[in-house]
C-alpha positions as CSV (number, residue, x, y, z in Angstrom):
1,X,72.9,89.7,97.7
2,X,72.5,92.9,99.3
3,X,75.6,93.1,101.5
4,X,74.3,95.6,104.4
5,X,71.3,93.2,105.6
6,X,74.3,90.8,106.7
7,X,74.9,93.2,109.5
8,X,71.7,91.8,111.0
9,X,72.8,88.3,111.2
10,X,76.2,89.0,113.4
11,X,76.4,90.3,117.4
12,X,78.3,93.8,117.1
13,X,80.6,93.4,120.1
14,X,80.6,97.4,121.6
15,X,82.5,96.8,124.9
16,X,86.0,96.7,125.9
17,X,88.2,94.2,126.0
18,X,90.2,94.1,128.6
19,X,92.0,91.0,130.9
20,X,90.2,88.5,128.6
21,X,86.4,89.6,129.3
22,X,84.0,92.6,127.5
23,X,83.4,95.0,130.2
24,X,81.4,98.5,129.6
25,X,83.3,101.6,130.4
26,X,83.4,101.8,134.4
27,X,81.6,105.3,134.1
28,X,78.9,103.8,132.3
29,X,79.3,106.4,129.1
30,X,79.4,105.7,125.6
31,X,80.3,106.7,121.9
32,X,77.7,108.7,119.9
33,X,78.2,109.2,115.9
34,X,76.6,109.3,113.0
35,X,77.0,106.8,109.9
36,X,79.2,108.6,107.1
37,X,76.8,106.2,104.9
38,X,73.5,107.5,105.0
39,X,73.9,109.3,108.7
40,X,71.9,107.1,110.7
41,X,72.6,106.8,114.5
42,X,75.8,104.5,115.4
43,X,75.9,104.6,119.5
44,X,76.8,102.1,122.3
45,X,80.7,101.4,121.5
46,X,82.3,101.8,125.5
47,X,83.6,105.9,125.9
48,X,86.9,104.8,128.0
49,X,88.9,107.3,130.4
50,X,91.7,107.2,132.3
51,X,90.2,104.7,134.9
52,X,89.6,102.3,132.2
53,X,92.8,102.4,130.7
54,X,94.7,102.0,134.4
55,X,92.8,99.0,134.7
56,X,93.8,98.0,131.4
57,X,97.1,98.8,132.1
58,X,97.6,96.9,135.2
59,X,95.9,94.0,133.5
60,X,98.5,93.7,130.9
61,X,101.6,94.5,133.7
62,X,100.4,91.8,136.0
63,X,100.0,89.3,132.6
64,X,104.1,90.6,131.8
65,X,105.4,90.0,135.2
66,X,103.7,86.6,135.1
67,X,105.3,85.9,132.4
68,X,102.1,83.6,131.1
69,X,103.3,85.4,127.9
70,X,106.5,86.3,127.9
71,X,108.0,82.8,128.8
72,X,106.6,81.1,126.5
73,X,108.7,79.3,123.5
74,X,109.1,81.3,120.5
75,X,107.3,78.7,118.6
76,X,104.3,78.5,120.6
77,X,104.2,82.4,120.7
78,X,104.3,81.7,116.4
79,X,102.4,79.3,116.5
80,X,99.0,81.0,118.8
81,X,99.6,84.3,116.1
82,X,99.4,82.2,113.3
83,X,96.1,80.7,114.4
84,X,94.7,83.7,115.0
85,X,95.4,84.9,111.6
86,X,93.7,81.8,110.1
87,X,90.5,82.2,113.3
88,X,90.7,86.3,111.1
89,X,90.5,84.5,107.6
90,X,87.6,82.6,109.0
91,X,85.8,85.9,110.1
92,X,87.2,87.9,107.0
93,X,83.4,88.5,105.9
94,X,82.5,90.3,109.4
95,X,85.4,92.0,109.7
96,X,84.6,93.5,106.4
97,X,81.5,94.5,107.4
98,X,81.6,96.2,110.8
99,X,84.6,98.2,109.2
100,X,82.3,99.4,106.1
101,X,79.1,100.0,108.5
102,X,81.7,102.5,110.9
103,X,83.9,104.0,108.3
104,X,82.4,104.2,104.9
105,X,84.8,102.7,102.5
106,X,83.8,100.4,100.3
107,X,83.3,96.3,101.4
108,X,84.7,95.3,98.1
109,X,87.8,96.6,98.9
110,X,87.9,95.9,102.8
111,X,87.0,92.4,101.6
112,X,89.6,91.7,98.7
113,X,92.3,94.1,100.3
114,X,92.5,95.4,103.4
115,X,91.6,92.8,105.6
116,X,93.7,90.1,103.6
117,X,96.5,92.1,103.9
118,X,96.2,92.8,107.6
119,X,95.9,88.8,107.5
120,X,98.9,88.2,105.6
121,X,100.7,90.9,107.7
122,X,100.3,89.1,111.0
123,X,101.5,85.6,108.7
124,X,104.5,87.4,107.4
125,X,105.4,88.6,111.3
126,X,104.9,85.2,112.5
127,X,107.0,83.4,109.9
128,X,110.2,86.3,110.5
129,X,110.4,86.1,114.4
130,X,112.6,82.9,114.6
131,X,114.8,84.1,111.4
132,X,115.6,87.8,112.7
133,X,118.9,86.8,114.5
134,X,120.8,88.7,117.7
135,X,124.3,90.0,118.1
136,X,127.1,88.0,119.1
137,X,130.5,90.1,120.2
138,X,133.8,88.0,119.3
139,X,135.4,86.3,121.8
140,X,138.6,88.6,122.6
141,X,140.3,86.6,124.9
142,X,138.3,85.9,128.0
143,X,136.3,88.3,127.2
144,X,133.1,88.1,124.7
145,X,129.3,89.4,124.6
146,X,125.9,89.0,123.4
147,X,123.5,91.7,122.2
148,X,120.0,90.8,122.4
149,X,116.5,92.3,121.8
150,X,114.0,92.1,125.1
151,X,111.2,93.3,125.5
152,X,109.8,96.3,126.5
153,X,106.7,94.7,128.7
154,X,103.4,96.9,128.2
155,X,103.0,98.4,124.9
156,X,100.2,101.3,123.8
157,X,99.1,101.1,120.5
158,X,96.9,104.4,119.5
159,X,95.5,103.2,115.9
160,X,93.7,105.1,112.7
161,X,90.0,104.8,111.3
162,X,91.5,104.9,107.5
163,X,92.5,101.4,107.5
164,X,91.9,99.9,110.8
165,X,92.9,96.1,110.7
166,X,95.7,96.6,108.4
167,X,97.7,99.3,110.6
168,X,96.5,97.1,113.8
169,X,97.8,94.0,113.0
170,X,101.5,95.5,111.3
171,X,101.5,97.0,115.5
172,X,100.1,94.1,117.9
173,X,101.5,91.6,115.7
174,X,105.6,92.0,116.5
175,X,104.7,93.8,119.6
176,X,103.4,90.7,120.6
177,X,106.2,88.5,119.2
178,X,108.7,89.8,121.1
179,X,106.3,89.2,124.6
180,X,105.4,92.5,125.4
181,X,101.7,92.7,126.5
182,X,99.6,95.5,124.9
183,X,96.5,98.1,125.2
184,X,95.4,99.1,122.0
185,X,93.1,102.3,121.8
186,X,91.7,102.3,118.4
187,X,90.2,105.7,116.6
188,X,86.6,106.6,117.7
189,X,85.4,106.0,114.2
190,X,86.9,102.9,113.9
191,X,86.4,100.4,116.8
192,X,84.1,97.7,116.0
193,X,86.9,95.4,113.8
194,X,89.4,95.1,116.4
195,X,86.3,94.4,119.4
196,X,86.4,91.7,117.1
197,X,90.0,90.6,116.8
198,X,90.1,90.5,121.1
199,X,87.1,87.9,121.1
200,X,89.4,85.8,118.5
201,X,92.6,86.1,120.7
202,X,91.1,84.6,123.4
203,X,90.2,81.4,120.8
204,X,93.7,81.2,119.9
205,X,95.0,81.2,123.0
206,X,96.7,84.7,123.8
207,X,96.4,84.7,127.7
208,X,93.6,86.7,128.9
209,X,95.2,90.6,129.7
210,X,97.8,89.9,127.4
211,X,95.9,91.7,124.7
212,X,93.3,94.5,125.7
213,X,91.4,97.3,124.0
214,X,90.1,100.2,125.2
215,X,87.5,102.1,122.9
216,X,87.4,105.8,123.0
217,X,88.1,109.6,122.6
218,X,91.5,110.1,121.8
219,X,91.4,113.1,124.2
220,X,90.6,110.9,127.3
221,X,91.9,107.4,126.2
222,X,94.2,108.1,123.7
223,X,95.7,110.6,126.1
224,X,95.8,108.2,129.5
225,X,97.4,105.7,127.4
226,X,100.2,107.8,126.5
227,X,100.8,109.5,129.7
228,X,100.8,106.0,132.2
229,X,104.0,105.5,133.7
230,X,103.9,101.7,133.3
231,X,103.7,102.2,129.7
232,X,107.6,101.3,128.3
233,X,106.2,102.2,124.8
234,X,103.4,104.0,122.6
235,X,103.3,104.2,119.1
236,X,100.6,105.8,117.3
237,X,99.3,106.3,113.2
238,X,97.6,109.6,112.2
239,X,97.6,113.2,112.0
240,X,101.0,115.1,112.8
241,X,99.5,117.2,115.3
242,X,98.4,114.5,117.1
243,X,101.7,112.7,116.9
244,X,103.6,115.8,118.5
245,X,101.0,115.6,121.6
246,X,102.1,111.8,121.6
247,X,105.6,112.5,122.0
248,X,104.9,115.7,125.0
249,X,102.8,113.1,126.5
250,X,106.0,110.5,126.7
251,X,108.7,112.8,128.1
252,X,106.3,114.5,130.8
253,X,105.6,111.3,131.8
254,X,108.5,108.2,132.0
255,X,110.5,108.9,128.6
256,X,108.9,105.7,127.1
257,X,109.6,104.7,123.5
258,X,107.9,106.3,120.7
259,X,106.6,105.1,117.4
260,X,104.9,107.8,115.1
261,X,103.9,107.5,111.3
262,X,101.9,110.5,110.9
263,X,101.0,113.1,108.0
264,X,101.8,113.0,104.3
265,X,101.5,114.9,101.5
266,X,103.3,112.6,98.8
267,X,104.8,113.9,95.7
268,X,104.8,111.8,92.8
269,X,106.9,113.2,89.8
270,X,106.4,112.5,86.5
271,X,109.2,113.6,84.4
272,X,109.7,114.6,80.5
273,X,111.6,110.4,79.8
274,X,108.6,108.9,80.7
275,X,106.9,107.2,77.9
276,X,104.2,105.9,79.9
277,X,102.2,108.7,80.6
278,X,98.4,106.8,80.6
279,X,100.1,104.0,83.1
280,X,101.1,107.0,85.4
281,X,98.3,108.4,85.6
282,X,96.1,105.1,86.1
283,X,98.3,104.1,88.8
284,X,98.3,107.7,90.7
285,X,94.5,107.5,90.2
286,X,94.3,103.8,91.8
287,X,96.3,105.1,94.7
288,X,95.1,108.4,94.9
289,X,90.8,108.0,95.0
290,X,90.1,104.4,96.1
291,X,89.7,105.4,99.7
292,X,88.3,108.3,99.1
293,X,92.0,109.9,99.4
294,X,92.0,108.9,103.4
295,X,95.5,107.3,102.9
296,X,98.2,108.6,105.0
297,X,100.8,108.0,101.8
298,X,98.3,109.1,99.2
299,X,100.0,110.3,96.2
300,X,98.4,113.7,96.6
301,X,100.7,116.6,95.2
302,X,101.3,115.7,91.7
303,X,104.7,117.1,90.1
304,X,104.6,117.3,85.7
305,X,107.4,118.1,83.5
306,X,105.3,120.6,81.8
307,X,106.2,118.4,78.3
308,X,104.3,116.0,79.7
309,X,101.5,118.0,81.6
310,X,98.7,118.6,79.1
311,X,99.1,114.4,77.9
312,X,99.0,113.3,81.8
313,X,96.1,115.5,83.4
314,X,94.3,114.3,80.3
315,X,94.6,110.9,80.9
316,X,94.0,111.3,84.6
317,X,90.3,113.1,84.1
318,X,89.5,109.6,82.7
319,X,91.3,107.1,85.1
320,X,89.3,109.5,88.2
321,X,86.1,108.4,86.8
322,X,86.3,105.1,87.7
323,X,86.9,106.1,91.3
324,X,83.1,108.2,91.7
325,X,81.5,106.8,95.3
326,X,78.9,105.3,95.6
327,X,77.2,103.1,98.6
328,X,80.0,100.9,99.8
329,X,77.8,98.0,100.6
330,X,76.8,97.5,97.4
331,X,78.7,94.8,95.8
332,X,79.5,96.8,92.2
333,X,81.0,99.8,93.9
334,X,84.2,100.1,94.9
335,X,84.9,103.2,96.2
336,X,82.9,104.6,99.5
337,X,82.5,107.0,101.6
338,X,84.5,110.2,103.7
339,X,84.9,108.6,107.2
340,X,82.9,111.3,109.1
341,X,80.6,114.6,108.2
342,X,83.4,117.0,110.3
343,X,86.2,115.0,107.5
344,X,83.5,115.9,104.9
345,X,83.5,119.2,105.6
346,X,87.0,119.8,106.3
347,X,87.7,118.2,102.4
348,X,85.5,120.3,100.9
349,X,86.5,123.6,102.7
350,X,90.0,122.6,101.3
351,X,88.2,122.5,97.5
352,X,86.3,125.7,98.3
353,X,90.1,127.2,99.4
354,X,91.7,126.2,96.4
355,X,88.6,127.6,94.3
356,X,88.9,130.9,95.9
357,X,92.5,131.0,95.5
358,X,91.4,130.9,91.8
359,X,92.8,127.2,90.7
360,X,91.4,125.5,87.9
361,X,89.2,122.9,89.4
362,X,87.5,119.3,87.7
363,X,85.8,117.2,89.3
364,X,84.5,113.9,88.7
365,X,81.4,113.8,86.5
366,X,80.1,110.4,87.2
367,X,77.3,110.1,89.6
368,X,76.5,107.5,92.4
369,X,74.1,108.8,94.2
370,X,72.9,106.2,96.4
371,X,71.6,108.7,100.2
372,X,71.5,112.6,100.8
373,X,73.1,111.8,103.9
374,X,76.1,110.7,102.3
375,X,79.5,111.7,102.8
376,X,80.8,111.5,99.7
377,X,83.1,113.5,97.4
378,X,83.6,113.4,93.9
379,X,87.2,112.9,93.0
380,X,88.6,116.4,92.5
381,X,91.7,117.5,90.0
382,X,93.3,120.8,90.7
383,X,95.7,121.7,87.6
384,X,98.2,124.6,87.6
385,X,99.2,125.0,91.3
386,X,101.3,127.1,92.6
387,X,103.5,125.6,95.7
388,X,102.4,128.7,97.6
389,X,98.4,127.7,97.5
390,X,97.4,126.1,100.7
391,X,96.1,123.1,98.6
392,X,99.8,123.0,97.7
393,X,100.9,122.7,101.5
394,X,98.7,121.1,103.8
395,X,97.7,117.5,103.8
396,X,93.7,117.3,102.8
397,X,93.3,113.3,103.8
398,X,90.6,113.5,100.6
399,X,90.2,112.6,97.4
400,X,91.8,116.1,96.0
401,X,94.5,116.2,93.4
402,X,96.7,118.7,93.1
403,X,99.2,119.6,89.7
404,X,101.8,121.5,89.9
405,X,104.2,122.2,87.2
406,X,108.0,121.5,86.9
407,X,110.7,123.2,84.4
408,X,113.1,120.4,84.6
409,X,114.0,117.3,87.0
410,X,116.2,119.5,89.4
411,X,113.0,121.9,89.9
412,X,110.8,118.9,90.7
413,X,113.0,117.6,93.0
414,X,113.1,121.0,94.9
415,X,109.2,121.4,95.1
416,X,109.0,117.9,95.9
417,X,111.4,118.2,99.4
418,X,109.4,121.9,99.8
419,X,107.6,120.3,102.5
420,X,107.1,119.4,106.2
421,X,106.4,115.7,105.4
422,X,108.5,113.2,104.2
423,X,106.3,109.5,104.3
424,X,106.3,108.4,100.3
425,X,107.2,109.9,96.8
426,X,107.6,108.5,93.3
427,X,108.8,109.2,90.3
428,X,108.2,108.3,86.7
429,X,110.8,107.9,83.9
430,X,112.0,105.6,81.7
431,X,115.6,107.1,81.5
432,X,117.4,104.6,84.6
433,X,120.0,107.4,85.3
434,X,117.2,110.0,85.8
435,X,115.5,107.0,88.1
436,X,118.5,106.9,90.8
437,X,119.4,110.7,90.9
438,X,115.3,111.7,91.1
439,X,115.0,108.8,94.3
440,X,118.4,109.3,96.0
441,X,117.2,113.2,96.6
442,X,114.0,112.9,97.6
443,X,113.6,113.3,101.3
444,X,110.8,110.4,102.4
445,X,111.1,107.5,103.8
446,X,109.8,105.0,100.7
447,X,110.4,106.3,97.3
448,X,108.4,104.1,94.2
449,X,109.9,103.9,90.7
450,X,107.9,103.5,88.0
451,X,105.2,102.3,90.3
452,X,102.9,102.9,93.8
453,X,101.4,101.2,96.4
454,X,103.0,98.0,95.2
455,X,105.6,97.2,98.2
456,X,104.8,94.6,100.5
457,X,105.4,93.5,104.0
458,X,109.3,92.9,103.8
459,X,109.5,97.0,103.0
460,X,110.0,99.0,106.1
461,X,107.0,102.1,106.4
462,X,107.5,105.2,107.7
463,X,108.5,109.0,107.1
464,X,111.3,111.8,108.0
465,X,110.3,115.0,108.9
466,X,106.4,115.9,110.5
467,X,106.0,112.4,108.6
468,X,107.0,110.5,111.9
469,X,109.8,108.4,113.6
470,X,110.3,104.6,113.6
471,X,109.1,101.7,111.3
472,X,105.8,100.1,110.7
473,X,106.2,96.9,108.1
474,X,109.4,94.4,108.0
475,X,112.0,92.6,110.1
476,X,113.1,95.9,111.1
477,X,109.5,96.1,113.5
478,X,110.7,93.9,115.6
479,X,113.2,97.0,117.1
480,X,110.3,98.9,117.4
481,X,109.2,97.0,120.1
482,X,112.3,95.9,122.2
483,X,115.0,97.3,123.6
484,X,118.7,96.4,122.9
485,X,120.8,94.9,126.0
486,X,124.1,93.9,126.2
487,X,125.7,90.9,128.3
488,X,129.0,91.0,128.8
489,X,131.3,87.9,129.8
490,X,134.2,87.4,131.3
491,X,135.7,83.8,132.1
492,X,137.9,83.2,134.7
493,X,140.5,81.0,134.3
494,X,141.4,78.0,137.1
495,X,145.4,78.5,136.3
């Protein structure tokens, strides 16, 4: 069946969510945009300000202080995040679709992936909170202490349009855990999914302001969220320029924690001891084009042992041609569209830079055609790179490739760290030696061996450098979103 005439059969929720009810934005305005599938009109979604967020805001302070969230058993707190991740299985279909109809990527693969991960996430969360212990101080004398995680009350969550429910639920989901209230605002082109999520909170049984969203610009919004000074914490997933602002925002207003996992511009090196050159390149392929390249970690700037260069890019013109777009709600395609016309035509001003810059370019040959209104862009391969080129430098968030050719392991290594970012890396090679030297010096934050994409929950996310700060993903989120206090006791004794 055709998936798009689905859409007709489910209410699209548009208004906020905030203290438990839908409420349109309180100056009436709303979002305007235009489908990155076939540019037809998407309008209605609530335009929040500042005045929506303080209400927001004091919604989710007054639910802290009560403590109708807070207080509650640890269990119960489990126990109301694991129903709503079974209440999200239930609406896995629609969740699918409202994120395909806003964002353009495929609903096979926000169907089979995305959304059952951003389910499993919020399972693997609940199942860790009462096995991630606190800190006990030795008794020494009579004298001993405790060190224990509270939490930070409300929490601001700023979230991407590239994988919406996925980065959400790795956020709210600890955040929540711990007992802080939150506000998320998600991105403009991505709102619809989490709308969603509020309604289903409520039928778990997350007290009403305990959980709010505020739909948006980033400018006005995003902004208001960042700057209130009864947020103890923001933490935000996107563009490095963006994340700077984030963190000006937090120390002109009260110093409040920060949480940022921005840009990338991932290196993945495949040296002269690998022996698995076609599995290399299918795996940076899978990683690199199924989302139209819109993944913050994508596996973008390519680094060959020029031994192995001619055998790899080979192989890789192949593997790309499985990845052509086509129209994502068509149940053979996997592969969809660019998020937006302005991310459209920022990605292809990138290809036309690289062209003029006089790089040897292939694209994709397969065609999908399914709407001239499309934003769509074939995968693109740019071989022979020098680290100079601004392809080379700047992070494209598109499906564009770029080679660049290595003398040896130590030069790879040195135009891999040649960079501003620091989120992912990888490197290929069958000789175990050359596996811990090439990952030990590589400056990011999760290097893959002989593999990408494949870690899971229990693996900590995030980058050094322009990358970001702090953790998205294991145990270790649980810091993110509490702060460490000390008790220290003293007994006195009756002789």
């Amino acid at each position: 069946m055709y998936t798009r005439n689905k859409l007709d059969t489910i209410t699209i929720e548009k208004r906020a969510y905030i203290n438990g009810k839908f409420v349109q934005a309180i100056s009436g305005k709303t979002l305007c945009k235009n489908s990155p599938i076939d540019g037809s009109l998407i309008d209605g979604i609530a335009a929040c300000n500042v005045d929506d967020v303080n209400v927001s805001v004091s919604a989710a302070k007054n639910a802290y202080i009560s403590g109708v969230w807070k207080s509650l058993k640890l269990d119960e707190r489990k126990a109301i995040l694991l129903k709503l991740a079974d209440l999200m299985e239930k609406h896995k279909e629609e969740l699918a679709l409202l994120d395909t109809y806003e964002t353009g990527r495929a609903f096979q693969n926000y169907y089979h992936d995305s959304i059952p991960k951003a389910i499993e996430a919020i399972r693997y969360f609940a199942e860790g909170i009462d096995k991630y212990y606190d800190y006990m101080i030795p008794p020494r004398g009579s004298d001993f202490g405790v060190v224990t995680r509270v939490p930070l009350g409300v929490v601001g969550l700023i979230t991407p349009w590239n994988d919406p429910m996925v980065v959400t639920s790795w956020k709210f989901t600890p955040a929540l855990l711990m007992g802080n209230s939150v506000v998320i605002k998600p991105a403009e082109q991505s709102s619809l999914s989490i709308l969603k999520v509020g309604s289903l909170t409520k039928a778990a049984g997350i007290p009403d302001g305990v959980f709010n969203v505020v739909t948006g610009y980033g400018i006005e919004a995003g902004k208001a969220l960042a700057l209130h000074q009864d947020v103890r914490g923001i933490y935000f997933t996107g563009s490095s320029e963006v994340g700077k602002l984030i963190m000006q925002y937090a120390g002109q207003s009260n110093m409040k924690k920060v949480g940022l996992e921005c840009g990338g511009k991932s290196p993945y090196i495949v040296t002269s001891n690998c022996k698995k050159i076609k599995e290399a390149a299918s795996v940076l392929s899978a990683n690199m084009f199924y989302n139209q390249g819109q993944i913050c970690s994508a596996p973008s700037r390519v680094i060959l042992d020029k031994r192995v260069s001619e055998e790899f890019v080979a192989y890789l013109k192949e593997e790309c041609e499985k990845f052509v777009p086509g129209d994502p709600f068509e149940d053979t395609n996997n592969v969809g569209c660019i998020v937006s016309k302005e991310q459209w035509k920022k990605v292809n001003a990138y290809i036309e830079s690289g062209r003029k810059e006089g790089v040897a370019c292939y694209q994709a040959q397969n065609e999908k055609p399914h709407h001239t209104d499309a934003c769509c862009i074939q995968p693109t391969i740019f071989t022979n790179v020098d680290i100079s080129h601004r392809i080379a430098r700047e992070e494209i968030f598109g499906p564009v490739v770029v080679i660049i050719q290595a003398d040896n392991t130590k030069q790879a290594i040195q135009i891999a760290n040649d960079s501003n970012y620091g989120l992912a890396a990888a490197v290929w090679t069958c000789d175990i030696d050359e596996a811990y030297y090439v990952s030990s010096r590589l400056e990011a934050g999760l290097v893959h061996i002989n593999s990408y994409g494949n870690d899971d929950n229990s693996a900590p996310f995030g980058g050094f450098k322009e990358s970001g700060i702090g953790k998205d993903k294991s145990l270790f989120a649980f810091d993110e979103y509490s702060e460490w206090k000390t008790v220290w006791m003293h007994f006195l004794h009756g002789d």
